[in-house]
C-alpha positions as CSV (number, residue, x, y, z in Angstrom):
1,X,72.9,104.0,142.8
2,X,72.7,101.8,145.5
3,X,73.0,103.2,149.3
4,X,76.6,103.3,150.7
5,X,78.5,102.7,147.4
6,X,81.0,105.6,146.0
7,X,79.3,108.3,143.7
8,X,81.3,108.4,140.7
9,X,82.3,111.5,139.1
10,X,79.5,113.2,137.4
11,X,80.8,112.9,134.5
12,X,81.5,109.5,134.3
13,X,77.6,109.1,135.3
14,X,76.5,111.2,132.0
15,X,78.8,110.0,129.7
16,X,80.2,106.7,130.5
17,X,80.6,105.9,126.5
18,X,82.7,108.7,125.7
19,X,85.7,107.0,125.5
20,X,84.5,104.2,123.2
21,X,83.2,106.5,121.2
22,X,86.3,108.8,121.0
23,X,88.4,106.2,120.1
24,X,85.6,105.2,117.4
25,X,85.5,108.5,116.0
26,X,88.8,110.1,116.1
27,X,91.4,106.9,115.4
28,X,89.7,104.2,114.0
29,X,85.9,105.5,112.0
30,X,84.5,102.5,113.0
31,X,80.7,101.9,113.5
32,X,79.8,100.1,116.4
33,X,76.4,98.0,117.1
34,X,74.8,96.6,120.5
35,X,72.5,93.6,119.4
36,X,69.7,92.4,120.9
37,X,69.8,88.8,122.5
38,X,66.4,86.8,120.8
39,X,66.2,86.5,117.3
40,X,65.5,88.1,114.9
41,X,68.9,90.2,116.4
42,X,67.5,94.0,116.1
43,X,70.6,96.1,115.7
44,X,71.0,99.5,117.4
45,X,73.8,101.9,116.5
46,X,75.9,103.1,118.7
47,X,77.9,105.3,116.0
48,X,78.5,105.0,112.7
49,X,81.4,105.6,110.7
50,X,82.0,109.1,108.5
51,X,83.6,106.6,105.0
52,X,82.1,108.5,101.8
53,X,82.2,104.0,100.9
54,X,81.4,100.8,103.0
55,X,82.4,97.6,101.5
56,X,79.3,95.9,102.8
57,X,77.3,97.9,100.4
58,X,78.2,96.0,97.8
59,X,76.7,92.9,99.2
60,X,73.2,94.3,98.4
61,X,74.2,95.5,94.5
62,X,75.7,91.9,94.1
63,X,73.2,90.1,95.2
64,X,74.9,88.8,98.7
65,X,73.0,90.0,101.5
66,X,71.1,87.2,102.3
67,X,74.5,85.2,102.7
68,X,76.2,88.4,104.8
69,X,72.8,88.3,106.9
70,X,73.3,84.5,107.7
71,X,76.7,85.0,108.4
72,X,76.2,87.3,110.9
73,X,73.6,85.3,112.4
74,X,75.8,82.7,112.4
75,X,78.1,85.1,114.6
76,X,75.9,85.7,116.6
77,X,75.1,82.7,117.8
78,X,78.5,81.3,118.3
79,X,78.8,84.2,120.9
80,X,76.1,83.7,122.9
81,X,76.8,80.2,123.1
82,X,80.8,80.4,123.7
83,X,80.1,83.7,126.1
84,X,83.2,85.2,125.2
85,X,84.5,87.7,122.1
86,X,84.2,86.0,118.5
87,X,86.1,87.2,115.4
88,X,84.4,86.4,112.7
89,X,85.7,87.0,108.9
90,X,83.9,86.9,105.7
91,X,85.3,87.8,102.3
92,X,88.2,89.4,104.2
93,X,86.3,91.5,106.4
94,X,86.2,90.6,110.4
95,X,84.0,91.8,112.9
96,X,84.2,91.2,116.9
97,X,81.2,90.3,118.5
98,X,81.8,90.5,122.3
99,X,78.8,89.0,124.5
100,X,77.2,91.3,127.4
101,X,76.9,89.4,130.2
102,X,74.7,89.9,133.5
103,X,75.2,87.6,136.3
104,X,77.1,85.2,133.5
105,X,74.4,85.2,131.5
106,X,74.4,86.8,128.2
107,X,71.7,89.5,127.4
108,X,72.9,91.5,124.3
109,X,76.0,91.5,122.2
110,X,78.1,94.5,121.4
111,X,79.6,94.3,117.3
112,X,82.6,96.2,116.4
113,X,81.6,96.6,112.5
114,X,83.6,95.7,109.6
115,X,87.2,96.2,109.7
116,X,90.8,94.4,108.3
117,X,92.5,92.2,110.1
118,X,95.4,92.4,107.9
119,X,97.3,94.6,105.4
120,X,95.5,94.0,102.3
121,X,97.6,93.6,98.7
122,X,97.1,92.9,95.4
123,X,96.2,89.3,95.5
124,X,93.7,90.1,97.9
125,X,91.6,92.8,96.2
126,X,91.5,90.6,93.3
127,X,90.2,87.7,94.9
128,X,87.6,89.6,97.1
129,X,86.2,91.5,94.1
130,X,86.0,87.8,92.0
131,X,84.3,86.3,95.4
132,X,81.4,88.8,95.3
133,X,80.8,89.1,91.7
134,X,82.0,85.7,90.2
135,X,84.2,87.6,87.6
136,X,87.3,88.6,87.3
137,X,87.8,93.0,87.3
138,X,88.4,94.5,84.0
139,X,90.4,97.3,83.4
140,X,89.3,100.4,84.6
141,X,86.3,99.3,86.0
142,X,84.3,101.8,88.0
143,X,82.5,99.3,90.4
144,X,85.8,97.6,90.5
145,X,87.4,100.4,91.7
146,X,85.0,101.8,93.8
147,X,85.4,98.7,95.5
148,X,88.9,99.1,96.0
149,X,88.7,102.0,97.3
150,X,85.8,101.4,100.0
151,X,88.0,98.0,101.2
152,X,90.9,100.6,101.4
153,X,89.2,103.1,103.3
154,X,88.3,100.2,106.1
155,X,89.9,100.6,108.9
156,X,93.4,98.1,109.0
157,X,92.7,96.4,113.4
158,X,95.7,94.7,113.7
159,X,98.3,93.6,116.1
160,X,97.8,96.3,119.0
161,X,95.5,98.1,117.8
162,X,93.3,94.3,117.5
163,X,93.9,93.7,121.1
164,X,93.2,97.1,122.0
165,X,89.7,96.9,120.3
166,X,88.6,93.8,121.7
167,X,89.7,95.3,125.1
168,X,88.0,98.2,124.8
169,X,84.3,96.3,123.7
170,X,84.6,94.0,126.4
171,X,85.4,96.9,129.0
172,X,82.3,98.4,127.7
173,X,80.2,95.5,127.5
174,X,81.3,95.0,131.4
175,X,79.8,98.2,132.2
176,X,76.5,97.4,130.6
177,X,76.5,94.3,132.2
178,X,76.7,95.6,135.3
179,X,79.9,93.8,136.3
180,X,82.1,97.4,136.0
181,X,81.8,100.7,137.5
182,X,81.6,103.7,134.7
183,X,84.6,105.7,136.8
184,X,87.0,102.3,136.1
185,X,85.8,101.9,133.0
186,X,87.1,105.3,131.9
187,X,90.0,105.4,133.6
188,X,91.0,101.8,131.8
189,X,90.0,103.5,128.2
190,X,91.5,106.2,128.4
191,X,94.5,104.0,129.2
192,X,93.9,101.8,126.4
193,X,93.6,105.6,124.1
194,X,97.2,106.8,125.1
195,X,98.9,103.5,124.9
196,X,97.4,101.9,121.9
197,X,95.5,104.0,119.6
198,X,97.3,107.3,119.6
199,X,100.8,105.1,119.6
200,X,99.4,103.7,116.2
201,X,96.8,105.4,114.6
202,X,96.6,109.1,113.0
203,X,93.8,111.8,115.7
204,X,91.5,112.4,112.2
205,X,90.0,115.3,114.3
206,X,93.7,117.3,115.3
207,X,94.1,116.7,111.8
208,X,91.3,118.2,110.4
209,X,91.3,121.2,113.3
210,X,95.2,122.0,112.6
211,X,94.2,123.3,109.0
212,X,90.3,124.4,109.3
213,X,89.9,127.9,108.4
214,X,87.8,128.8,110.8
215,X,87.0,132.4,113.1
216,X,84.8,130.9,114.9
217,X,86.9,127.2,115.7
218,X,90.5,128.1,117.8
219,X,93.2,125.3,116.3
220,X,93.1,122.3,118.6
221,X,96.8,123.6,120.4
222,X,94.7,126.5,121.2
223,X,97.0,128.1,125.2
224,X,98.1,131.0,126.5
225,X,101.6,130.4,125.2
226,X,103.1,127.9,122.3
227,X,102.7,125.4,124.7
228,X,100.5,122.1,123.6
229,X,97.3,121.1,125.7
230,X,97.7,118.0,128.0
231,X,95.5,115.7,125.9
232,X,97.9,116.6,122.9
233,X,101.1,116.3,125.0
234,X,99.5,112.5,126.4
235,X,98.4,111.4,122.8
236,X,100.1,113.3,120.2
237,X,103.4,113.3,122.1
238,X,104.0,116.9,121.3
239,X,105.3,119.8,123.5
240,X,104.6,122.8,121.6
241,X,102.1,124.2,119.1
242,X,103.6,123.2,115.2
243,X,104.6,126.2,113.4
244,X,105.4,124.1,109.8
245,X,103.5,121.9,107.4
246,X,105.6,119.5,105.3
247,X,103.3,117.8,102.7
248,X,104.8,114.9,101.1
249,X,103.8,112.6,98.4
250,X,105.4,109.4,96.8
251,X,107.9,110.5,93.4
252,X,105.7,108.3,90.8
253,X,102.7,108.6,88.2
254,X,99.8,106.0,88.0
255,X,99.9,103.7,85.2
256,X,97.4,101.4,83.4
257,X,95.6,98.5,84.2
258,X,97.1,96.0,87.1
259,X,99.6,98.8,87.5
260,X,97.1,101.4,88.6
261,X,96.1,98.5,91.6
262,X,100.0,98.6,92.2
263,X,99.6,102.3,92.4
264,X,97.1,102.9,94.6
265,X,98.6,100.3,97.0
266,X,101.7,101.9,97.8
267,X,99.6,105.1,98.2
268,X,98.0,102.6,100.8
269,X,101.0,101.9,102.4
270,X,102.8,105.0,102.1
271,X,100.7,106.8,104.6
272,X,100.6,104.1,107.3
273,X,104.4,103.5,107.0
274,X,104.9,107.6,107.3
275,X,102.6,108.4,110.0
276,X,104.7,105.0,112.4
277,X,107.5,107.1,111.0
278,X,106.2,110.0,112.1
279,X,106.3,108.9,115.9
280,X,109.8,108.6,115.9
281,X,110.4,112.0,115.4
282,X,110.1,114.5,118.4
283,X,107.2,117.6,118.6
284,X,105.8,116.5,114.8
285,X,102.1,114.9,114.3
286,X,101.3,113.5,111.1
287,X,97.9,112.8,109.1
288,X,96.7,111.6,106.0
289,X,95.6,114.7,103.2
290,X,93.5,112.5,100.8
291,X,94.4,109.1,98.8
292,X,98.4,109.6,98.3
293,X,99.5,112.8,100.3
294,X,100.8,112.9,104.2
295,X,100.8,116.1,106.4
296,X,103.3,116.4,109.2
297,X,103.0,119.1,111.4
298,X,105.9,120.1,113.2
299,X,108.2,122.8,114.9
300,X,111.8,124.0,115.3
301,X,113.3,124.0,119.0
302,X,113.5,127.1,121.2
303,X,116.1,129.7,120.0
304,X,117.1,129.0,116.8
305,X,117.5,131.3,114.1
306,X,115.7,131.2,110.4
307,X,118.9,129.5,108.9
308,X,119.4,126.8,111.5
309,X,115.0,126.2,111.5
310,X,115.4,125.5,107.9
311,X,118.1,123.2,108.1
312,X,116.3,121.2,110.8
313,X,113.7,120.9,108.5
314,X,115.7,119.7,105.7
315,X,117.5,117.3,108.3
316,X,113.3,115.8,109.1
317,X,112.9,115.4,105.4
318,X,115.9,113.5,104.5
319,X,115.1,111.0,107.4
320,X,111.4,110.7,105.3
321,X,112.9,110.4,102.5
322,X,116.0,107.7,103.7
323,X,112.9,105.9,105.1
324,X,110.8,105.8,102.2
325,X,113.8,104.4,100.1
326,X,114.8,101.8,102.5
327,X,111.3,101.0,103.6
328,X,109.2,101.6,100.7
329,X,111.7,101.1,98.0
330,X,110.4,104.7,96.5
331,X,111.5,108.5,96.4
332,X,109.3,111.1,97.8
333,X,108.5,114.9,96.8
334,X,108.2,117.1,99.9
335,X,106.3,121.3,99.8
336,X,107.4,122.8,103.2
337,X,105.5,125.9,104.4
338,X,106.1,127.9,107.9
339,X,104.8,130.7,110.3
340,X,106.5,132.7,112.6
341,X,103.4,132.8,114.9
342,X,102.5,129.3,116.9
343,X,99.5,130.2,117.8
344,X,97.6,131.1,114.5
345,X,95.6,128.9,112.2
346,X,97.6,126.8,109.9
347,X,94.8,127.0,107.3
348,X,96.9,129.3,105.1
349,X,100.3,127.5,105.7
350,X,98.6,124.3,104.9
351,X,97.3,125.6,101.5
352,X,101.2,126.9,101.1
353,X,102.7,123.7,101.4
354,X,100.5,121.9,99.1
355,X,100.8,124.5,96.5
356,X,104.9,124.0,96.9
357,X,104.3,120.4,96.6
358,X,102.3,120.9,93.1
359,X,105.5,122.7,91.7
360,X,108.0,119.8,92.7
361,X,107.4,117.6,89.7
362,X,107.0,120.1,87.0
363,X,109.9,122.0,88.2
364,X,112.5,118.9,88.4
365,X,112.5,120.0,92.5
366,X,112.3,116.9,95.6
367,X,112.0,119.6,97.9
368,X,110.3,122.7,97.5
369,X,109.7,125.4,100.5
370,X,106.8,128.1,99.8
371,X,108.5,131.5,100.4
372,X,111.5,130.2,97.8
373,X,108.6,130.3,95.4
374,X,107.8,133.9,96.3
375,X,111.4,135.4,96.1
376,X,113.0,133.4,93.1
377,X,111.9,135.4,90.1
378,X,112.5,131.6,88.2
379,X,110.1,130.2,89.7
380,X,106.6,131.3,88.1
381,X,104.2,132.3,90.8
382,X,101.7,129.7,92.3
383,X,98.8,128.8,90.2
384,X,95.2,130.9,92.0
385,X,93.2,128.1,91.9
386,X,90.3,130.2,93.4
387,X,91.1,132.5,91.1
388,X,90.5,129.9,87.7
389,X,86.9,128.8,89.5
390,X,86.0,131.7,90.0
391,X,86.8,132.9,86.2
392,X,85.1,129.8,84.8
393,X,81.7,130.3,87.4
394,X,81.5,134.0,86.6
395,X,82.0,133.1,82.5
396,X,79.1,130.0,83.0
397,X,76.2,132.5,85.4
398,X,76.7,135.0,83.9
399,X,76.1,134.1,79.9
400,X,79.2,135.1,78.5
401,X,79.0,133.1,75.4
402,X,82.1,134.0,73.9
403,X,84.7,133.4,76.7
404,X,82.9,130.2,78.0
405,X,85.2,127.4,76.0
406,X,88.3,129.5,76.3
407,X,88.2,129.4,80.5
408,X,86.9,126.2,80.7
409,X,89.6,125.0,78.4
410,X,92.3,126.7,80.6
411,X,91.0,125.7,83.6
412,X,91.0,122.5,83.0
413,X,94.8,122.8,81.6
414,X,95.8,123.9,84.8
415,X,93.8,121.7,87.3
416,X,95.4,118.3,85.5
417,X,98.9,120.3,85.3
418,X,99.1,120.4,89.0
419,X,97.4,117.3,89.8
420,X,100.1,115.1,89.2
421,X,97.7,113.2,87.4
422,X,95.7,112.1,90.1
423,X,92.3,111.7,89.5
424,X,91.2,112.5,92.7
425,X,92.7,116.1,92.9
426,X,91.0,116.4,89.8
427,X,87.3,115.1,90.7
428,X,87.8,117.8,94.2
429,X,88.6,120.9,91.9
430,X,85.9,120.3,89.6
431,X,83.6,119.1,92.4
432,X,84.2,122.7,94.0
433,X,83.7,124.9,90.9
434,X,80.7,123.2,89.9
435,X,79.0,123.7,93.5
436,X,79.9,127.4,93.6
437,X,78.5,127.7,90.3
438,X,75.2,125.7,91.6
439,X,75.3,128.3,94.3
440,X,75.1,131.3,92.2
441,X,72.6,130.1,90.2
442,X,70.1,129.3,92.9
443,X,70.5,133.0,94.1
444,X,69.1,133.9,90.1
445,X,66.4,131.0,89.4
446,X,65.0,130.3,92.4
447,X,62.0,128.4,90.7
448,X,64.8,125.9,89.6
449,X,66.1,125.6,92.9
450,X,64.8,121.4,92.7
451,X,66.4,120.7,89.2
452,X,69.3,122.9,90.6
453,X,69.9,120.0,93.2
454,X,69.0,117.4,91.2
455,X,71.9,118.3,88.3
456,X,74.9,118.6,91.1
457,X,73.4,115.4,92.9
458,X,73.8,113.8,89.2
459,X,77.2,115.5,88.4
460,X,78.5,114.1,92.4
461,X,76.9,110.7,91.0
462,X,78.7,110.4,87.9
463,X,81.5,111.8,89.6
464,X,82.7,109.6,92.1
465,X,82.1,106.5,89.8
466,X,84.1,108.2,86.9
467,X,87.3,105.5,86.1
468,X,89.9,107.4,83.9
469,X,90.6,111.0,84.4
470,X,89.6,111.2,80.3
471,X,85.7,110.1,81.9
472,X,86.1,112.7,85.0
473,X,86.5,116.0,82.1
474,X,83.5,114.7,80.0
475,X,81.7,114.1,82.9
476,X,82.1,117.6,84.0
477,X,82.5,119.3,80.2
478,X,78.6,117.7,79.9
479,X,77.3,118.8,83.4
480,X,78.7,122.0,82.7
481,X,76.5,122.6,79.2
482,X,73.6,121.6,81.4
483,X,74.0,124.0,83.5
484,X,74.5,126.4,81.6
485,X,71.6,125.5,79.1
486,X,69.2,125.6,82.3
487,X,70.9,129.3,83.2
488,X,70.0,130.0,79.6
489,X,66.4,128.3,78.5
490,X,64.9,127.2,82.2
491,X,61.3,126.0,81.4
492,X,62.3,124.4,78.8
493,X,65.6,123.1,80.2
494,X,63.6,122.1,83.3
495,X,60.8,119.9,81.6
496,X,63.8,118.2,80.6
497,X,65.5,117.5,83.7
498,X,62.0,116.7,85.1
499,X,61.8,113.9,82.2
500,X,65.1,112.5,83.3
501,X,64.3,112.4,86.2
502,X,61.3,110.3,85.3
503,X,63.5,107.8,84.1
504,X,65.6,107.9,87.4
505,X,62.0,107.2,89.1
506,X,61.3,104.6,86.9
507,X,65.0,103.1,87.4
508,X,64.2,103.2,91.4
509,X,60.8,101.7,91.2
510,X,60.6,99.1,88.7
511,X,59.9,96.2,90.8
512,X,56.8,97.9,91.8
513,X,53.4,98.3,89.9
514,X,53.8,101.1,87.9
515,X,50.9,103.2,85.6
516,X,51.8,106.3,83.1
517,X,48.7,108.3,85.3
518,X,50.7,107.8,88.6
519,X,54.7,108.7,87.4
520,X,53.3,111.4,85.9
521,X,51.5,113.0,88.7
522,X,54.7,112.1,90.8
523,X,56.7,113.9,88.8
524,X,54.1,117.4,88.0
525,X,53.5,115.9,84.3
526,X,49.5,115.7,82.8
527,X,49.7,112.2,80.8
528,X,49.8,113.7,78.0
529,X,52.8,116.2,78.0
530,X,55.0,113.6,79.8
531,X,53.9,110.7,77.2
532,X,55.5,112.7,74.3
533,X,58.3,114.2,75.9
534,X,59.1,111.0,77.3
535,X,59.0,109.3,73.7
536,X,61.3,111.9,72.5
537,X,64.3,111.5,74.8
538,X,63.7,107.8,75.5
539,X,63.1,107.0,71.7
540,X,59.8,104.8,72.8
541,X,56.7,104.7,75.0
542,X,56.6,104.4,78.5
543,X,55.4,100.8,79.0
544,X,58.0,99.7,76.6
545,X,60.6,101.4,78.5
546,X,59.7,100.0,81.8
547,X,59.6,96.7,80.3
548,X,63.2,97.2,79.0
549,X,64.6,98.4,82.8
550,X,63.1,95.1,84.0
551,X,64.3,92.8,81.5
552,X,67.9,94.2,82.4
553,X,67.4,93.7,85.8
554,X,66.5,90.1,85.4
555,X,69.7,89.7,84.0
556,X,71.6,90.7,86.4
557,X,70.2,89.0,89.3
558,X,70.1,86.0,86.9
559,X,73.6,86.2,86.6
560,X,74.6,87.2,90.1
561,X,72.4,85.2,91.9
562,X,70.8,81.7,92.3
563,X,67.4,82.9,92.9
564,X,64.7,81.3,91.6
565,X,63.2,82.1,88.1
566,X,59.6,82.8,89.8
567,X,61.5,85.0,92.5
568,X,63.7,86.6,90.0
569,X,60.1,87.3,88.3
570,X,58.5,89.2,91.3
571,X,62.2,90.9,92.6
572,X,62.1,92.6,88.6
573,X,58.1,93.1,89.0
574,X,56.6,90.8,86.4
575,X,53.6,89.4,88.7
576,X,52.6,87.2,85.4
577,X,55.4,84.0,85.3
578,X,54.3,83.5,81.9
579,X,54.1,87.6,81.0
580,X,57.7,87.3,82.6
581,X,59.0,84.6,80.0
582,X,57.3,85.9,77.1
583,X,59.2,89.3,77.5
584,X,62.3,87.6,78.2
585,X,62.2,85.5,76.0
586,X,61.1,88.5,73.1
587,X,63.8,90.9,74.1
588,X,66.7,88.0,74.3
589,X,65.6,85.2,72.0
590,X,66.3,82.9,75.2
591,X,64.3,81.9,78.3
592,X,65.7,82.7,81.3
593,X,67.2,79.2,82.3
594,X,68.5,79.3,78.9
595,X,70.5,83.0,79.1
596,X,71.1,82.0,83.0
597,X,73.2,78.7,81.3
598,X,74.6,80.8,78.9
599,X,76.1,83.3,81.7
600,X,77.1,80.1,83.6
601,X,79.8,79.2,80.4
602,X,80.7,82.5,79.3
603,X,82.4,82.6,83.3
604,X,83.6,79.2,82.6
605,X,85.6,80.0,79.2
606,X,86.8,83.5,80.8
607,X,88.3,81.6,84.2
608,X,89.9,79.0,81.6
């Protein structure tokens, strides 16, 4: 620091980037990039976002990553040459790209990743999916879903929260610039924080905190009395620690087809709209649960009695719900749970008010508040979901034969009983019981411990890219007898898995050149014992088989892409051109300009 000029707070000096990086993390889970002047661009991280899905990803499985890669050069370039903050948008997603500038020259760029710039709707996901694919979704299509869902899990920058961004970058691309002090810098971010982001946008972390059960990990309103901390008095706007959880969730079933896209929408919606609601109402923070649920945390004012907290909460339920029928047009179920003690973990009240929502549609209730549950002898007592797993882990371990289809069957009963048909609740009970039960089986085969990981890796797989909630049970019926046949036979159980996973090997390395001698060795096989075994579960040798996985491939990229025939040759690793036609041309009874023209109509006739 230069002689004579004011030293900064320490602080300020060792983490100047806190703020961005807060504000990053905890309101918006957006990545952010600093980018290097000169071509070729290098990107460095600066964070990147916590989404299980990023829509960009799909670029590469569709063939479109040259085209995102030019568009962001494109970006790029406009930046440096304009020397001010650039929007760009492709395919409905935006990006800012704010230029760092030294002595008004620009010497980097720092890139705010992919984010909406408006509320997306129906019309939209349609024509963003038939954009990067060239066809239009079919029903019930996983990779048309999945899509959905990673666009819908991007964060929506608009209006404040837009402006509030693009300040924030160019603060921070002041500072690395030179041009701004760290101290200033901070003190304008953390501004920016109370006024913009926490006015708009749920604290994912205070969320997360306010129902973690955990010793070890105070709750986030941790004090010596009920009283907040300042940084959640300044950006939560509440006074006192919540002693209530109210989880609420919209009165209505998911449909087929166009009318599941419908669905999942004013899920979409539903949350935003609650949480602005949310602000409105005094000491009460609210968060998103999963997909279609919405926590508010909240708390009754000094001095009242058990009677008059109750009917306070009623009275902040009934403004929900009159909002959600004027705003959203729809009726909502609320599960209410409470604790005499501000200071403790929620963890257990949360859990309570998401089992009272569970009973609101079966029992014909709106509203439903835990400890009615426990003292009306009508109501049947809440469904131990830890309970089930643990019946159906014990029954799978251990061998018990005879009880194995009659828990399972049960369990399963009950998880899509109080699921409200969601196949998400579903996919996160039977994503839990099936990792237990991985657990307890490492502890008895620890030789397996590798096809252990590679069954709940495939189960997780399969999972998450599962459509209808009919394909989420067999997916989890059929990883449950492999589990079990591996607890039961595991050498011979495990040469198996060790063949499918040759086929996973061969799935992820086709495009190179591949030899029976070298998979094998990869994958602890002599040439021998993996040719046969691989000849029994694939039905037919292993050069034929790799031959097949290319052939598909060239389809696909023939389809999706306007490579050339030579590339597409190489990409799917035929080194031969005429090798490559001869296949092609075996397998398909067409060449590959031939089946590419044939793809081009069958588009044509489906858009007409």
């Amino acid at each position: 620091m230069p002689s004579g000029k004011a030293k900064a707070n320490w602080t300020d000096q060792v983490f100047p980037y806190y703020g961005l990086v807060r504000i990053l993390q905890f309101y918006l889970d957006l990545e952010c990039w600093l980018i290097s002047k000169d071509p070729p661009y290098s990107w460095s991280p600066i964070r990147y976002h916590n989404r299980e899905s990023w829509p960009v990803e799909f670029d590469d499985l569709f063939g479109k990553r040259e085209e995102r890669e030019a568009y962001n050069r494109s970006c790029i370039e406009k930046t440096l040459d304009q020397r001010k903050a650039y929007c760009g948008t492709r395919n409905g997603l935006s990006s800012l790209f704010v230029p760092i500038l030294r002595e008004g020259k620009p010497v980097g760029i720092l890139q705010s990743g992919v984010f909406l710039a408006k509320g997306p709707d129906k019309a939209f996901l349609l024509n963003s999916w038939e954009k990067l694919t060239g066809l239009k979704p079919q029903e019930f299509e996983p990779d048309f879903f999945r899509y959905v869902t990673a666009l819908l899990q991007t964060p929506l920058v608009e209006g404040p929260v837009y402006k509030g961004l693009k300040e924030t970058l160019e603060i921070y691309a002041e500072v690395i610039g030179g041009g701004l002090g760290a101290s200033t810098a901070c003190d304008q971010v953390e501004k920016l924080k109370n006024e913009v982001f926490a006015r708009h946008l749920p604290h994912r972390f205070w969320t997360e905190t306010a129902v973690k059960n955990n010793r070890f990990y105070p709750p986030v309103w941790w004090s010596e009395r009920d009283r907040a901390e300042k940084w959640q008095r300044e950006e939560q706007g509440i006074e006192r620690a919540p002693t209530t959880v109210i989880a609420f969730q919209l009165d209505d079933q998911a449909t087929e087809g166009d009318l599941e896209l419908e669905y999942i929408l004013r899920n979409y919606y539903f949350q935003k709209e609650l949480f602005q609601f949310s602000r409105t109402i005094p000491n009460t923070v609210s968060g998103p649960l999963d997909n279609n649920r919405v926590l508010y945390f909240t708390s009754a004012d000094a001095g009242q009695n058990e009677t008059q907290e109750k009917l306070g909460i009623l009275d902040k339920i009934d403004l929900v719900s009159r909002f959600a029928e004027t705003r959203l047009k729809a009726k909502v179920l609320a599960g209410v749970s409470r604790t005499r003690y501000p200071l403790g973990n929620l963890s257990k009240v949360f859990q309570q008010a998401v089992s009272s929502l569970n009973y609101c549609k079966p029992l014909g209730r709106p509203i439903l508040f835990y400890e009615d549950i426990r003292t009306n002898p009508t109501i049947p007592e809440p469904t131990d979901f830890y309970a089930m797993s643990k019946a159906v882990i014990e029954a799978y371990t251990q061998g018990r034969t005879s009880e194995i289809e009659g828990v399972r069957g049960q369990y399963i009963k009950q998880i899509l009983a109080f699921s409200g048909g969601k196949s998400e609740n579903i996919k996160l009970h039977f994503l839990y019981t099936f990792g237990n039960m991985v657990d307890g089986l490492r502890k008895r085969l620890p030789a397996q411990e590798g096809d252990l990981k590679a069954l709940f890796d495939s189960f997780e797989r399969k999972l998450n890219t599962s459509g209808t909630i009919s394909d989420v049970i067999s997916v989890f019926q059929e990883s449950l007898q492999r589990l079990f046949a591996l607890s039961l036979k595991p050498a011979e159980t495990s040469q198996k898995f060790r063949l499918e996973m040759v086929q996973k090997y061969i799935t992820e390395n086709f495009s190179r050149p591949l030899r029976l001698e070298e998979v094998a060795r990869a994958n602890g096989f002599s040439v021998s014992v993996m040719g046969r075994g691989f000849k029994k579960i694939t039905g037919m040798g292993f050069s034929a088989y790799l031959r097949k996985i290319r052939v598909e491939r060239a389809k696909e990229l023939l389809g999706s892409t306007a490579l050339p025939i030579a590339q597409v040759s190489q990409e799917c690793g035929f080194n031969n051109l005429q090798y490559f036609f001869d296949v092609f041309k075996k397998t398909t009874r067409m060449t590959p300009q031939e089946f590419r023209n044939w793809l081009k109509n069958k588009k044509s006739e489906r858009k007409t």
